[in-house]
Backbone as CSV, one residue per row, in Angstrom:
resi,resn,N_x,N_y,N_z,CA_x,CA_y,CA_z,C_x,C_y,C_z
1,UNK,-95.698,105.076,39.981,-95.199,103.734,40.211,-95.791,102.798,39.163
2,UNK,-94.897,101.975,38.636,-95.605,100.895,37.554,-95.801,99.838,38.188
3,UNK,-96.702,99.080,37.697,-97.247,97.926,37.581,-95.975,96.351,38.001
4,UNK,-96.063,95.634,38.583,-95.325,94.874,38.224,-96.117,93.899,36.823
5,UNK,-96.042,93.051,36.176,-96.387,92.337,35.329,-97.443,91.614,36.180
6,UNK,-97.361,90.840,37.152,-98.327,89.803,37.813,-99.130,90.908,38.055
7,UNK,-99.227,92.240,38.737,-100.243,92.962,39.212,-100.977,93.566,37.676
8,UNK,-100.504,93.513,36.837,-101.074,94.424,35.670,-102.005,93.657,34.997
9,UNK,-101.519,92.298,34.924,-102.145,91.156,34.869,-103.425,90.398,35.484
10,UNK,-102.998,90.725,36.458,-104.393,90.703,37.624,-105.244,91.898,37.516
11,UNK,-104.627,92.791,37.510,-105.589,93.832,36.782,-106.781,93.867,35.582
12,UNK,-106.046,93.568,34.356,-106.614,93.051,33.162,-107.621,92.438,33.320
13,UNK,-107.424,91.148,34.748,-108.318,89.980,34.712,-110.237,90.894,34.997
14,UNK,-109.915,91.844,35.725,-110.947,92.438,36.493,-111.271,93.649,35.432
15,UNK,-110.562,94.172,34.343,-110.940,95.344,33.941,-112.320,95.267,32.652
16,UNK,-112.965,96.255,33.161,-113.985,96.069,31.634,-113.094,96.969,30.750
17,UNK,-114.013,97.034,29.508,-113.987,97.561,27.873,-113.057,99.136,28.223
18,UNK,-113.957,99.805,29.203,-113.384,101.120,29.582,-111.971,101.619,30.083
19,UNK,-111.684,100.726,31.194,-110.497,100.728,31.422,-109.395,99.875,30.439
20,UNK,-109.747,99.155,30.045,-108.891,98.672,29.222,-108.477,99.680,28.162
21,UNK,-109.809,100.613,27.751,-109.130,101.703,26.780,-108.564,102.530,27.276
22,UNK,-108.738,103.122,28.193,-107.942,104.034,29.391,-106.288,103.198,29.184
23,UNK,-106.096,102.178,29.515,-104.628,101.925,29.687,-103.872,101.596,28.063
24,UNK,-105.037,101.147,27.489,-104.147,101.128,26.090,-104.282,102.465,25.202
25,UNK,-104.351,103.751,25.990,-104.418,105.122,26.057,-102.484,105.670,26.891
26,UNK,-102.592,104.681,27.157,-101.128,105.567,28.476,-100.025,104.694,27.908
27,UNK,-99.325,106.162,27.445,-98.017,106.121,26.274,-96.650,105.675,27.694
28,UNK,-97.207,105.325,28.483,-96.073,105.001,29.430,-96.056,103.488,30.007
29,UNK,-96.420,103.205,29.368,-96.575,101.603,29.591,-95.517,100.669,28.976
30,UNK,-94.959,99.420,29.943,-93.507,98.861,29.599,-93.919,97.729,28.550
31,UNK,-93.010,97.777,27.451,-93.603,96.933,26.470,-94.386,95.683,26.973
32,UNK,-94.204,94.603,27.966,-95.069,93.594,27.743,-96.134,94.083,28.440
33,UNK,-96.303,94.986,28.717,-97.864,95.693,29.579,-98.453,95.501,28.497
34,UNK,-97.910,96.546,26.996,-99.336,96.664,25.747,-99.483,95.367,25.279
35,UNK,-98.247,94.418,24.933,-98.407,92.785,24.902,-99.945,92.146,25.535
36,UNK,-99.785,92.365,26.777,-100.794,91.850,27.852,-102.457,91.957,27.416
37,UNK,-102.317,93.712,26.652,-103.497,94.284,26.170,-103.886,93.876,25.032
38,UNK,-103.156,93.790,24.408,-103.205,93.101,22.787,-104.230,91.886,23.486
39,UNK,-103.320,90.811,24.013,-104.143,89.377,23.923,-105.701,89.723,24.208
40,UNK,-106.312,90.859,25.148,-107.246,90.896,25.522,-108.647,91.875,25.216
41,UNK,-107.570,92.367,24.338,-108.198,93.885,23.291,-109.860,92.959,22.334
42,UNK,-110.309,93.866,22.137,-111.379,93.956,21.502,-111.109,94.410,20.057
43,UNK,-112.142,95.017,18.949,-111.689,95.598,17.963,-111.715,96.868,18.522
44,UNK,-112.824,97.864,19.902,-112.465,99.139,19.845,-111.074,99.262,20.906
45,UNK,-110.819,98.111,21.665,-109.325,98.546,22.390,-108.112,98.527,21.725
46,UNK,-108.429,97.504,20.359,-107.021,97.395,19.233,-106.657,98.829,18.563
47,UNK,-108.011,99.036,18.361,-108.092,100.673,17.363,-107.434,101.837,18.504
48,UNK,-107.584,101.782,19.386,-107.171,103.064,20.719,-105.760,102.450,20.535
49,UNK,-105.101,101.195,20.722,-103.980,100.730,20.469,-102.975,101.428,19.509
50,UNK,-103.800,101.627,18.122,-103.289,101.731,16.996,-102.995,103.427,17.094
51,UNK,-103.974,104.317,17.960,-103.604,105.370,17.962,-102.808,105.532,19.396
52,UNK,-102.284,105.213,19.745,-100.632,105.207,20.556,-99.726,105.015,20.286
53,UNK,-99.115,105.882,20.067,-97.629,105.976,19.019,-96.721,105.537,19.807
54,UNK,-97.009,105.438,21.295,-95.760,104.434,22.196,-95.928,102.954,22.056
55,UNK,-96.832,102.352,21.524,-97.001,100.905,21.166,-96.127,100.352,20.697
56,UNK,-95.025,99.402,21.086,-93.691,99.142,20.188,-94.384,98.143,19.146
57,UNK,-93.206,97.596,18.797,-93.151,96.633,17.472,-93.159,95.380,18.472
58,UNK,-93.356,95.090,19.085,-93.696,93.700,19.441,-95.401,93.267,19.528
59,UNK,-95.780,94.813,19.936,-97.111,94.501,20.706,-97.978,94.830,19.128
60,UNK,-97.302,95.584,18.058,-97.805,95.741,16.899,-97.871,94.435,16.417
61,UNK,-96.578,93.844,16.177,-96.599,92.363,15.329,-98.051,91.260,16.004
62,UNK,-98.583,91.412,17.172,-99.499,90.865,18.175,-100.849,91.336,17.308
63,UNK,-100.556,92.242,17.666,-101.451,92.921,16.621,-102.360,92.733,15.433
64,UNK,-101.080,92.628,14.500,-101.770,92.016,13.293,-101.664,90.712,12.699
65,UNK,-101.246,90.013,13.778,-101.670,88.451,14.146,-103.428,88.357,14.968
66,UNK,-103.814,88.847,15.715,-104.984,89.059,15.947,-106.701,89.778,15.770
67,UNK,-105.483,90.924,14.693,-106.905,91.744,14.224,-106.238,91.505,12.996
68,UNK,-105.815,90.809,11.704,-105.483,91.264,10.244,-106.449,92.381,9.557
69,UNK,-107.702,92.389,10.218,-108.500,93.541,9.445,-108.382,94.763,9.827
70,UNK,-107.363,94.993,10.378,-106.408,96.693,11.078,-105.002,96.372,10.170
71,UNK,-104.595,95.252,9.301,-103.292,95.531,8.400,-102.978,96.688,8.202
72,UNK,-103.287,97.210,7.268,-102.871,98.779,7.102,-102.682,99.985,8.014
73,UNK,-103.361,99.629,9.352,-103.253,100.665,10.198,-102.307,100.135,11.026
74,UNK,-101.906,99.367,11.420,-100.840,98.324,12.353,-99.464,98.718,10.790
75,UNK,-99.594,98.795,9.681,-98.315,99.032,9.203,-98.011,100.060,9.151
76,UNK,-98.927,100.818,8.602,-98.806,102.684,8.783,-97.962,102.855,10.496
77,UNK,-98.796,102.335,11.119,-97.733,102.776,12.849,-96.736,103.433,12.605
78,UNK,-96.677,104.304,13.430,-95.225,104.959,13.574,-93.889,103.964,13.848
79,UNK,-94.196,103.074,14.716,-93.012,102.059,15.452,-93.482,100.515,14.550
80,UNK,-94.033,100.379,13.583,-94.078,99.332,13.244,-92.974,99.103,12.124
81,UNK,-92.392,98.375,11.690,-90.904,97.919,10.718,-90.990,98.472,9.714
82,UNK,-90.188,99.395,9.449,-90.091,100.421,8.158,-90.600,99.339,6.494
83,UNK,-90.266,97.869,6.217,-90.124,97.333,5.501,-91.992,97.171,5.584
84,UNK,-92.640,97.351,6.499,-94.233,97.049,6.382,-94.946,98.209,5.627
85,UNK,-94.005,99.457,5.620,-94.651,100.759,5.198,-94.666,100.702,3.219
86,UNK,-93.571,100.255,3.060,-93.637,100.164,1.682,-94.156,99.857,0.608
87,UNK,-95.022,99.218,1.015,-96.449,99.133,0.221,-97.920,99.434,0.422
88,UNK,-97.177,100.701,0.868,-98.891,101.605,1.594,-99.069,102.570,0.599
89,UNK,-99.829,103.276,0.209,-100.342,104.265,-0.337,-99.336,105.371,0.579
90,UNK,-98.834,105.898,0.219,-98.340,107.337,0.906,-99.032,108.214,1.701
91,UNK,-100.429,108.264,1.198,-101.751,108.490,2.325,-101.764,107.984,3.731
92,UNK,-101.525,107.084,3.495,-101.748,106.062,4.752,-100.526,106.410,5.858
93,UNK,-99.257,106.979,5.435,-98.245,106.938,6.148,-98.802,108.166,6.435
94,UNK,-98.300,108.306,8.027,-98.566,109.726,8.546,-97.712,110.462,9.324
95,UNK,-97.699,111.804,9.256,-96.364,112.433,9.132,-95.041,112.207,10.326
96,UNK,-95.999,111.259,11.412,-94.904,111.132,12.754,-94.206,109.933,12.157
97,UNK,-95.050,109.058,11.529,-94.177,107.414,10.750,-93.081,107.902,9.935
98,UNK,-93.586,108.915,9.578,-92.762,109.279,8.300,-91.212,110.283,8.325
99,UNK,-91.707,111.111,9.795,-90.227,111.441,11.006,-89.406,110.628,11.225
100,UNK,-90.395,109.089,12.058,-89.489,108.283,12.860,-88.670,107.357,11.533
101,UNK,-89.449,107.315,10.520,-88.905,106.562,9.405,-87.497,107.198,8.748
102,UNK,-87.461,108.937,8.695,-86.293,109.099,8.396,-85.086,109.378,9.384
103,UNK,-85.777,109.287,10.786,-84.526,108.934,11.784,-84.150,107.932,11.659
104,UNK,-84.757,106.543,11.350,-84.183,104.988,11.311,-83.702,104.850,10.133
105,UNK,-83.566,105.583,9.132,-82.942,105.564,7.758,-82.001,106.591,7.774
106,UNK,-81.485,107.609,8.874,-80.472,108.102,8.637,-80.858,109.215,7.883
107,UNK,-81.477,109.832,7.177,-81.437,110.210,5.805,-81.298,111.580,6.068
108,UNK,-80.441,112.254,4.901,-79.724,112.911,4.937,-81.449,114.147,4.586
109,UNK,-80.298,115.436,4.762,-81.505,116.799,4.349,-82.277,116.084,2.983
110,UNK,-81.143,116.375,2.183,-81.501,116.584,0.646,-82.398,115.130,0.352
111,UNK,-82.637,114.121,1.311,-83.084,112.782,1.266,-84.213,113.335,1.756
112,UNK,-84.687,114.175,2.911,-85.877,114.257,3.044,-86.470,115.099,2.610
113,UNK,-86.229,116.440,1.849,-86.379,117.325,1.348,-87.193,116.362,-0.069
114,UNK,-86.248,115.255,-0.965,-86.667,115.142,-2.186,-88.163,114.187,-1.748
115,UNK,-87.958,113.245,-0.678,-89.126,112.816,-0.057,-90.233,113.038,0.187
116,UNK,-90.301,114.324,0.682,-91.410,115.047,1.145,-91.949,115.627,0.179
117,UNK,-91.418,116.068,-0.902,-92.031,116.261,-1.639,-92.568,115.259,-2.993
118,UNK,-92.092,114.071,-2.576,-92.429,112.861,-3.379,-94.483,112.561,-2.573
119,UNK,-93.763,112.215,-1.244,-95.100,111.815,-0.448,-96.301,113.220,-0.769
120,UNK,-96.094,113.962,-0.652,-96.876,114.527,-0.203,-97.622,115.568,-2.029
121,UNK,-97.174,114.979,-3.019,-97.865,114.968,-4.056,-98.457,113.900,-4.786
122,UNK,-98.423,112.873,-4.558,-99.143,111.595,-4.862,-100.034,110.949,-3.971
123,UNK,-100.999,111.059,-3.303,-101.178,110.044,-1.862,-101.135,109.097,-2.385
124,UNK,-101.721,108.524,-3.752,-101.546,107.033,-3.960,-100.655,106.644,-4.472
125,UNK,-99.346,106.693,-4.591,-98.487,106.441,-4.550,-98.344,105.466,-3.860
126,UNK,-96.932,104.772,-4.241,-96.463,103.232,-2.864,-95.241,104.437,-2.456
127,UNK,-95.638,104.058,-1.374,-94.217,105.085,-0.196,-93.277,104.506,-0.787
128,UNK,-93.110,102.888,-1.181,-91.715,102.507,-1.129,-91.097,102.453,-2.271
129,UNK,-91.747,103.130,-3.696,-91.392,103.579,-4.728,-91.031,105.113,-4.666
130,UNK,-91.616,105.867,-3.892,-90.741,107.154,-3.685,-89.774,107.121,-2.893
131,UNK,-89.613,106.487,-1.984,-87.967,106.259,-1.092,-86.958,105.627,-1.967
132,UNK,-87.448,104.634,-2.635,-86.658,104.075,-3.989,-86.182,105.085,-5.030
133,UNK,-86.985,105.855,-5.455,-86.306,107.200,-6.160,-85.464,108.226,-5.435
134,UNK,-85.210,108.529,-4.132,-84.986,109.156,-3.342,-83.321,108.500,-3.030
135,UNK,-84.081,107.423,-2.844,-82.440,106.210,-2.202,-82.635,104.766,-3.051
136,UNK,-81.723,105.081,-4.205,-82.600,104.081,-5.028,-81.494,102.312,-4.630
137,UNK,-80.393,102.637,-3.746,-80.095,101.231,-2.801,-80.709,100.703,-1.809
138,UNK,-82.231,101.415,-1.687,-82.950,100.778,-0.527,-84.058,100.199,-1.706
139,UNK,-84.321,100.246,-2.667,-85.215,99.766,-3.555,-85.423,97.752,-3.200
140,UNK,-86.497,97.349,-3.005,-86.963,96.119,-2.180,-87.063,95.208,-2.997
């Protein structure tokens, strides 16, 4: 059974450091739940945040309005806006971002085929100069 918002809320009010990482741990939580957590996160509940790949893009954008010194790890995200990844080191993107990135781009075999092997011989590379060679009408 979930939470209604007022109870999750009231929850929050009472939870220490621990539980708070416990819930910003549980990939089943309705987007304004991780919202809720964001406002109240710490730097180690933001970081447990950052490794939950169910964290949408709302509670990300929260995110790096509140911690900017997690930028790079709030863009790397798997669910954070493909247009934030493009100036990461290719390192930094990691291989589930880099799945969900070519489901939201459509991209064909031979698109991820030439990709993968773009990313995964340069780490420092900018991701969004090898997708640009790859699909050079998505070039930014």
């Amino acid at each position: 059974m979930t939470l209604s918002h007022r109870d999750f809320a009231d929850l929050l009010e009472v939870a220490d450091e621990r539980v708070l990482e416990v819930l910003a741990r549980d990939e089943e939580l309705p987007s304004a739940h991780y919202e809720l957590l964001v406002q109240l996160a710490n730097g180690t509940v933001a970081g447990t945040l950052l490794q939950n790949y169910s964290v949408p893009e709302s509670a990300l954008r929260l995110l790096l309005e509140r911690f900017p010194e997690y930028e790079d790890m709030v863009r790397a995200h798997p669910d954070s806006p493909d247009d934030w990844k493009l100036d990461l080191p290719n390192e930094h993107v990691t291989t589930e971002a880099l799945t969900r990135f070519f489901r939201r781009m459509k991209a064909t075999r031979s698109e991820r085929d030439r990709m993968l092997r773009r990313w995964s011989k340069d780490g420092q590379r900018r991701f969004g100069d090898c997708w640009a060679e790859v699909r050079p009408s998505s070039a930014p």
